[in-house]
N, C-alpha and C positions, 0 to 999 in steps of 0.2 A: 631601822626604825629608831626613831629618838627618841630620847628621856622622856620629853611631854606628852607622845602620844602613847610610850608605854606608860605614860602614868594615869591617864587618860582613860586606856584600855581596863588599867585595876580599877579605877573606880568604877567604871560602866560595871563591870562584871561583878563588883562589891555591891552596887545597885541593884543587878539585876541578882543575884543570888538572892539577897535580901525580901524577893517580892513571894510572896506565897507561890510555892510551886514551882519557882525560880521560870515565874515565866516570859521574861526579855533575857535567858541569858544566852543568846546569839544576838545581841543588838549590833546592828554597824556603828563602827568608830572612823570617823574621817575628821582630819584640817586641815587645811592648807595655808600656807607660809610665801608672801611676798618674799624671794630671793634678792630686791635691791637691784637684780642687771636686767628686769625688764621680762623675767619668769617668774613661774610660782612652781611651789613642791606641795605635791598632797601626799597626804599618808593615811593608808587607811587598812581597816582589819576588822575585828569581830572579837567583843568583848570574854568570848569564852576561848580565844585564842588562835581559832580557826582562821588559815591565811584568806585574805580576800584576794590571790592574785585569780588576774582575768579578769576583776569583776570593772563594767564597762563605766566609765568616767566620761561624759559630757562638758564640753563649756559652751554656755549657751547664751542669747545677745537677750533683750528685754521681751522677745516674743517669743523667745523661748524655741526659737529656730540653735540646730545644731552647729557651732562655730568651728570646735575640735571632735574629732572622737578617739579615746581608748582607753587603754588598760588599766589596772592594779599591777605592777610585772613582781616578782619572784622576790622581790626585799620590800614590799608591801608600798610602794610609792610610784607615782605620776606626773610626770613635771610637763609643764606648757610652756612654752612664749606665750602671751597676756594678746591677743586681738584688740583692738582698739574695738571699743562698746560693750564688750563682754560682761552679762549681768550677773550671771552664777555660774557655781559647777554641781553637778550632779553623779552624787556616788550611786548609781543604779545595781545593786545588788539582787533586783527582784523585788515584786510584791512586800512589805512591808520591814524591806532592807533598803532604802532610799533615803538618802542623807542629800539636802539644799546648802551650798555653802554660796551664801551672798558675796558679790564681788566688793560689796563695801565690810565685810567683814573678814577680809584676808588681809596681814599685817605682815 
C-alpha cells in the first residue's frame, strides 16, 4: 500500500472517529493511479484498517455495462489494462461501502 493511500486512510479514519458515535468509522478508502504504460493501480481498504481484499472492483464503459471484473488481492490493490471507452471504476464493497472513481479523475 503507499504512502498516499496510507495517508488517506488516517485521515478518513481521523474523520470518521471525530463524528459522534464514530459512525463512518469503516468507510471505504480507494484511488486509483494512471501507471503511464497504458494500466492503472487501485488501492483500496477501510478507514479503520480492515483489509478490503476480495472486495469486487468494476471497470465500467458510460452505461455502466461491466468492462473488467475483480478483486481487492492480499496487498490491498487491483491493476487493469485501461479498455478503450472506459468511464469509471467501482469499488463494490456492498451496500453503503461503494466508492465511483471517474475515468477522468485517475492521474
Amino acid at each position: 500500500m503507499t504512502r498516499s493511500l496510507k495517508a488517506g486512510i488516517a485521515f478518513a479514519a481521523a474523520l470518521a472517529f471525530g463524528l459522534p458515535g464514530g459512525a463512518l468509522a469503516h468507510t471505504p478508502v480507494c484511488a486509483c493511479y494512471d501507471n503511464g504504460d497504458g494500466s492503472v493501480l487501485c488501492e483500496g481498504g477501510f478507514s479503520d484498517g480492515a483489509t478490503a481484499a476480495g472486495v469486487a472492483m468494476l471497470v465500467r464503459d458510460a452505461g455502466g455495462a461491466t468492462l473488467i471484473a475483480g478483486a481487492i488481492d492480499a496487498n490491498g490493490e487491483f491493476e487493469f489494462e485501461k479498455p478503450d471507452g472506459f468511464a469509471d471504476v467501482l469499488f463494490d464493497g456492498g451496500e453503503g461501502h461503494q466508492i465511483v472513481i471517474p475515468a477522468a479523475q485517475i492521474y
